[in-house]
C-alpha positions in Angstrom: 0.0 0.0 0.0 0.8 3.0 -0.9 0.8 6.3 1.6 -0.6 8.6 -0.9 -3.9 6.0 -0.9 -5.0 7.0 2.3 -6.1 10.2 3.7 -5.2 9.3 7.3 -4.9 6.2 9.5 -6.5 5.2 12.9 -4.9 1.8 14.3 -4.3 0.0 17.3 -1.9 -2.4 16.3 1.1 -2.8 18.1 2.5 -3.7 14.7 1.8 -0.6 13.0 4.6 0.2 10.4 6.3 3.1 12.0 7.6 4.8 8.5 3.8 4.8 7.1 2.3 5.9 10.1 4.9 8.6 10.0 3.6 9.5 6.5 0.4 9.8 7.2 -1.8 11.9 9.9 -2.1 8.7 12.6 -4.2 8.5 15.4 -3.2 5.4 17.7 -6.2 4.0 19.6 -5.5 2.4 23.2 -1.9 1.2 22.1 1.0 3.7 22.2 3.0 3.0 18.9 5.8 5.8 19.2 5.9 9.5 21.1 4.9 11.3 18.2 1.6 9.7 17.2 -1.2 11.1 19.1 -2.9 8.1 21.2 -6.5 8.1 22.3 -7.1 5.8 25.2 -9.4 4.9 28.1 -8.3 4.3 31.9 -7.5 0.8 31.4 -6.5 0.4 34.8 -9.3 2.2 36.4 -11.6 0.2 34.3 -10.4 -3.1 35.7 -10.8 -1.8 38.8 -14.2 -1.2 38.4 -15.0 -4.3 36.7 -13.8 -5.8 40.0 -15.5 -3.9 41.7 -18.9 -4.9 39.6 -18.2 -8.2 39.9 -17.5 -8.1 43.6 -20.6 -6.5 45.0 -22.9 -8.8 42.8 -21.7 -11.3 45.4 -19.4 -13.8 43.1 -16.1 -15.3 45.4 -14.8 -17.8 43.1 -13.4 -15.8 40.0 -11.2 -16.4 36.8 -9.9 -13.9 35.0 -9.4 -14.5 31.3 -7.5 -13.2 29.4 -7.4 -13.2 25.3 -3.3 -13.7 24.7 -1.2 -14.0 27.7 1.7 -11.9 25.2 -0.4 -9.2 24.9 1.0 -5.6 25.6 -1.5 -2.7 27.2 -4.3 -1.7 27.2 -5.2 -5.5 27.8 -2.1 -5.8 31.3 -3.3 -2.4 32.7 -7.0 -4.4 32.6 -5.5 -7.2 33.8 -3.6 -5.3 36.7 -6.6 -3.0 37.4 -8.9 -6.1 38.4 -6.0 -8.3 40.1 -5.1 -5.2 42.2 -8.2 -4.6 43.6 -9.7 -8.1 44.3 -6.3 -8.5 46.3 -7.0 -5.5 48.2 -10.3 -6.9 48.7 -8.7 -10.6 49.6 -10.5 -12.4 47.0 -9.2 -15.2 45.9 -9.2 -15.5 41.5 -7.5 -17.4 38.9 -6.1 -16.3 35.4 -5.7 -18.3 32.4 -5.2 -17.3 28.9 -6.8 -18.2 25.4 -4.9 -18.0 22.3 -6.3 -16.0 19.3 -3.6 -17.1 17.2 -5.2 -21.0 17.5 -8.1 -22.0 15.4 -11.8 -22.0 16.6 -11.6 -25.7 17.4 -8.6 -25.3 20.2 -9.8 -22.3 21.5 -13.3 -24.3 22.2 -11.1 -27.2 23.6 -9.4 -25.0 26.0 -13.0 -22.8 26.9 -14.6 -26.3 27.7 -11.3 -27.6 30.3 -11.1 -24.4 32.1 -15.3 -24.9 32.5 -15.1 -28.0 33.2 -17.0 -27.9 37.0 -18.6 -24.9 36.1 -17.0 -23.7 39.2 -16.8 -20.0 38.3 -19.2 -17.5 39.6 -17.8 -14.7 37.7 -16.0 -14.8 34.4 -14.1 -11.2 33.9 -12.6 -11.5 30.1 -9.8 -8.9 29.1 -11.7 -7.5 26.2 -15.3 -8.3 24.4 -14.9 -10.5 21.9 -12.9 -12.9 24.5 -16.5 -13.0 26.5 -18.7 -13.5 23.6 -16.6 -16.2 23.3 -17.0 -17.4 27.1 -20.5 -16.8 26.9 -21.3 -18.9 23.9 -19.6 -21.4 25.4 -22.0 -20.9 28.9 -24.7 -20.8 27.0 -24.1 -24.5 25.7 -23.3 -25.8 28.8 -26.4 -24.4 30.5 -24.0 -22.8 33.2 -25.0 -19.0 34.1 -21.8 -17.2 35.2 -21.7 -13.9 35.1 -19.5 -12.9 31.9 -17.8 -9.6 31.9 -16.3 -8.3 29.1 -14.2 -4.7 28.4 -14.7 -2.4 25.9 -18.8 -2.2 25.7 -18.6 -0.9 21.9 -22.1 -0.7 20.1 -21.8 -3.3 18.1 -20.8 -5.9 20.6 -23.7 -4.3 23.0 -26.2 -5.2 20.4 -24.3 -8.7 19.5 -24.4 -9.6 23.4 -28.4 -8.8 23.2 -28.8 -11.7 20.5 -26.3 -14.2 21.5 
């Protein structure tokens, strides 16, 4: 691809090719690429928090935490961090456990169905949304009602939550 094909960029891959985005007016979006591109970003952190917080005072004690890739950089570790952080403070006892989006469909099902195996979870907090539709498709099949949290709460995963 050329630069002169594009009247601007918006990404929020860790990835992102330095010498385009350099060539272009770039706006990075919850991932820091370099000092000079602008980055828009929520309180990752915070937001954990207050996912933990959520999940806390609807009562659930035992807790994993999922995340989508375990090598993941932010905005997904400052989640991560934000919700460990405070259900320490609180001295609640959780698990973490990751899921692969570089494996096929098939695995990732394989590994949803072990760590469900019991359904010993009261509350599932996922890293991001697409990690709990997952989780919650997965629920769904083994008639096991968990609460499923997810982060990032954009419209169209709002409205895709409302028909799954």
């Amino acid at each position: 691809m050329k630069g002169d094909e594009f009247g601007g960029m918006i990404t929020s891959l860790p990835e992102t090719p330095l010498p385009l985005a350099r060539k272009l007016p770039t706006v990075s979006f919850d991932r820091p690429i370099s000092r000079e591109i602008p980055l828009v970003s929520c309180d990752n952190y915070g937001g954990g928090r207050l996912l933990a917080q959520a999940v806390l005072k609807r009562g659930a004690k035992q807790i994993l935490i999922l995340c989508g890739r375990q090598q993941d950089l932010s905005p997904i570790n400052e989640r991560l961090r934000g919700m460990m952080d405070y259900f320490q403070k609180q001295q609640t006892s959780f698990e973490t456990a990751y899921l692969d989006f570089t494996s096929g469909n098939l695995l990732k099902q394989v590994r949803l169905a072990k760590l469900l195996t019991g359904q010993k979870y009261e509350a599932i907090c996922c890293s991001d949304d697409i990690t709990a539709l997952l989780v919650k498709q997965r629920v769904r099949q083994l008639s096991y009602q968990p609460l499923v949290t997810g982060f990032d709460g954009s419209n169209f995963v709002r409205n895709f939550f409302r028909t799954c």
